[in-house]
C-alpha positions, -999 to 999 in steps of 0.1 A, spaced: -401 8 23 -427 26 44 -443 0 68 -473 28 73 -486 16 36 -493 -19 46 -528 -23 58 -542 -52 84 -563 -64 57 -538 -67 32 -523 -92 55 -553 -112 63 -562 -118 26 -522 -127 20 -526 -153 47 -562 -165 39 -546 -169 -1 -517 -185 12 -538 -208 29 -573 -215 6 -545 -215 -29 -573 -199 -39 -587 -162 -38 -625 -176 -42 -622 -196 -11 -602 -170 2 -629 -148 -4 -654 -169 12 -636 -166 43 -633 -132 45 -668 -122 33 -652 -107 -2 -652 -114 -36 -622 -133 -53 -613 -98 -75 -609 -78 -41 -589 -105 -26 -565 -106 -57 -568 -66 -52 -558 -68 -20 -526 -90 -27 -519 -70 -57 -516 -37 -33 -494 -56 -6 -471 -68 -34 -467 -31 -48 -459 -23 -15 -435 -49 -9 -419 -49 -44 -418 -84 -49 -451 -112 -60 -456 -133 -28 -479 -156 -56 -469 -175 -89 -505 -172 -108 -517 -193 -133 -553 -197 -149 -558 -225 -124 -537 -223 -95 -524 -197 -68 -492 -209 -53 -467 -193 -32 -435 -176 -40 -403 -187 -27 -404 -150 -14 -443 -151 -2 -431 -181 17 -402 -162 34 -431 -135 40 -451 -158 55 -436 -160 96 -433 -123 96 -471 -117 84 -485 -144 108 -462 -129 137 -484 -92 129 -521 -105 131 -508 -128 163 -503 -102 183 -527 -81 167 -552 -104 180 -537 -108 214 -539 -66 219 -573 -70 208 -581 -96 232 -559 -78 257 -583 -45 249 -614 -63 255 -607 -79 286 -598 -45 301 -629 -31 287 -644 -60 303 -629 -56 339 -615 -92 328 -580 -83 331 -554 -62 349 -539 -50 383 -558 -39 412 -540 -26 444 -558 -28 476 -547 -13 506 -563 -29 537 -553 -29 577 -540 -58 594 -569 -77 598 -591 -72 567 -557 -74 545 -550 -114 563 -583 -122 566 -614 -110 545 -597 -98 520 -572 -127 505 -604 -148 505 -620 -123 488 -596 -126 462 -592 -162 461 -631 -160 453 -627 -132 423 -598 -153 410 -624 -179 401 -647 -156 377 -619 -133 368 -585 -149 364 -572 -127 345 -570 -98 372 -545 -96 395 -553 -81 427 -526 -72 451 -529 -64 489 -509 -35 503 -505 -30 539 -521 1 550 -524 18 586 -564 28 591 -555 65 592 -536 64 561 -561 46 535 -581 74 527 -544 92 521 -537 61 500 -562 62 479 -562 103 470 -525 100 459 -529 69 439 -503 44 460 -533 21 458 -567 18 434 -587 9 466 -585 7 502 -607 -9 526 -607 -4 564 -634 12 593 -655 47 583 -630 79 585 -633 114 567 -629 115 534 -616 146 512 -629 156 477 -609 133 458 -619 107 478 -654 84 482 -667 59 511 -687 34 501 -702 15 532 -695 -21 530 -712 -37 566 -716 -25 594 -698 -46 627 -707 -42 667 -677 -35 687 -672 -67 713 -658 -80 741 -627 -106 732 -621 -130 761 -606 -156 775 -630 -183 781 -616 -183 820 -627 -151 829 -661 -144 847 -675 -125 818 -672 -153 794 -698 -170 816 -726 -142 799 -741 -137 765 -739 -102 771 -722 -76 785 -729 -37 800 -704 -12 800 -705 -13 840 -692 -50 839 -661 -37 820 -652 -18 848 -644 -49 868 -617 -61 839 -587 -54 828 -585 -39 790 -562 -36 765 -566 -16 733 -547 -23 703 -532 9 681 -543 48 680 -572 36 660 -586 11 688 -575 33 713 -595 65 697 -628 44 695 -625 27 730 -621 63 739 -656 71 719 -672 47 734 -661 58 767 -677 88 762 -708 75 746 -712 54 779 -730 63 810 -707 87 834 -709 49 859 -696 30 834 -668 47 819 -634 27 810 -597 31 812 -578 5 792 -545 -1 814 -521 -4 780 -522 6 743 -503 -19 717 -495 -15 682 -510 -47 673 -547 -61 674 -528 -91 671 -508 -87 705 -540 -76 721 -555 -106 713 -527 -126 725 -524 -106 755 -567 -113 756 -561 -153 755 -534 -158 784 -559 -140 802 -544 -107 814 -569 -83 797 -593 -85 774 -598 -58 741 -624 -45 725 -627 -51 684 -654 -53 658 -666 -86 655 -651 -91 618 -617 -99 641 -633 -129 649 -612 -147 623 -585 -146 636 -595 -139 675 -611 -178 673 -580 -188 666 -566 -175 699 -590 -195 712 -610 -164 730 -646 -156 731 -668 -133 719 -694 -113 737 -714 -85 728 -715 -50 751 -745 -33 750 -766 -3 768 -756 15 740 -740 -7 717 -717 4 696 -710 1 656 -685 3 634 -691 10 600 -665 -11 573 -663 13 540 -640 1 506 -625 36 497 -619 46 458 -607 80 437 -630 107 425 -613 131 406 -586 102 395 -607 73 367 -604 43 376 -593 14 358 -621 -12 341 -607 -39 364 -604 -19 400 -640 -12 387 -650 -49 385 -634 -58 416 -650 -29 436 -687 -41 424 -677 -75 431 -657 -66 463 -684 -47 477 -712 -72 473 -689 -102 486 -680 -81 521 -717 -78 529 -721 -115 527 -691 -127 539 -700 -103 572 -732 -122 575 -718 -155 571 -697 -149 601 -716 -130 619 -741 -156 621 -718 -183 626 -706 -167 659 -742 -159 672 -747 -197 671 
């Protein structure tokens, strides 16, 4: 029997029958006439070779074999209903995977929260974080290992766009102990009195910048490069150097107990940017979580930004 002849509706008006006894109310349920109901059961019962109804002038009633029929026909529309419901949440950006590739800090800080917040309007999408060095996101995101990537401004090919997210000052992290911590502010000429650690090439490639950016009396030698900004910062709170960061590390630099202050004449910025494909379409829900993801960074950056300059 060629399955390819049975039609969707045919289905429906089997089940709404089997349900009404009846192809008027049937009928009324489906928004047809009682004739093209019975048509429509006639056709599925040519197709199927056997009468799924016993008809009489008065009554519709199910066959021993329409009742057999019966799972096998509800099990079709059930998940025909769920891939239509499963089609229009992806057309909604209500459902579906989204992989993120973030650096340490954004990926255990901003960005689970960001998450958790999404979760709440969108719980059908599932967003997952991937680990990501800052010079290989933009890679990342060209070859398709992740849908997104967020992390500090770098160049971007072809395939490849930045979209600015907030823009963060590069600080001073300190222990409170130090003479430093005693000001509001700091110049690049104070940092010459300090120790300073920088934390990974990326770190070390800004402090670097701003080195050069600084005036030819205040330039600054950090006396070691680690891996992590997380070591840094531990190294920062027992009070044998202190780093240089954006101040969106202040999550987790707070909770080594250090202090911020800001270094100015010049002060320097770094701009936060959520990467995604050009040449490669997204998907509806890397889509939705982009807009929302884009929107929520800028405020959350506020937020904390003015919570620390309280």
């Amino acid at each position: 029997m060629p399955q390819s002849r049975i039609t969707l509706r045919q289905l429906e008006a089997f089940l709404a029958t089997s349900d009404e006894l009846s192809f008027a109310a049937a009928g009324e349920r489906m928004g047809l006439t009682s004739s093209a109901v019975s048509q429509l059961v006639a056709e599925l019962e040519s197709v199927l070779g056997f009468r799924l109804f016993d008809r009489t002038t008065r009554r519709v009633n199910l066959s021993s074999a329409g009742r057999d029929f019966m799972a096998s026909a509800e099990s079709v529309l059930r998940y025909l209903r769920a891939a239509e419901t499963t089609a229009d949440d992806l057309r909604n950006r209500a459902a579906g995977i989204v992989r993120v590739g973030a650096p340490l800090i954004l990926a255990a800080t901003a960005l689970p929260a960001a998450i958790r917040d999404y979760a709440k309007v969108m719980p059908k999408v599932v967003v997952r974080i991937r680990d990501t060095p800052v010079d290989a996101l933009v890679e990342r995101v060209a070859s398709g290992d992740v849908d997104l990537a967020i992390g500090p401004n770098r160049p971007t090919a072809a395939t490849v766009e930045s979209l600015p997210a907030f823009d963060s000052p590069w600080v001073l992290w300190c222990s409170p102990g130090i003479a430093l911590a005693k000001r509001k502010r700091v110049s690049w000429a104070d940092l010459r009195s300090i120790p300073l650690v920088a934390a990974g090439r990326d770190h070390e490639m800004s402090v670097a910048q701003m080195r050069s950016s600084a005036p030819p009396d205040a330039r600054i030698v950090p006396i070691d490069v680690v891996d992590n900004i997380t070591t840094a910062l531990g190294i920062a709170a027992h009070g044998l150097a202190a780093t240089l960061a954006p101040q969106y590390v202040g999550v987790l630099a707070e909770a080594f107990g250090l202090t911020m202050r800001r270094v100015v004449d010049p002060e320097t910025i770094r701009q936060v940017c959520v990467y995604r494909p050009v040449r490669r379409a997204s998907s509806p829900a890397a889509d939705g979580f982009l807009a929302y993801l884009l929107d929520w960074l800028r405020n959350w950056q506020h937020a904390t930004g003015q919570t620390r300059a309280r």
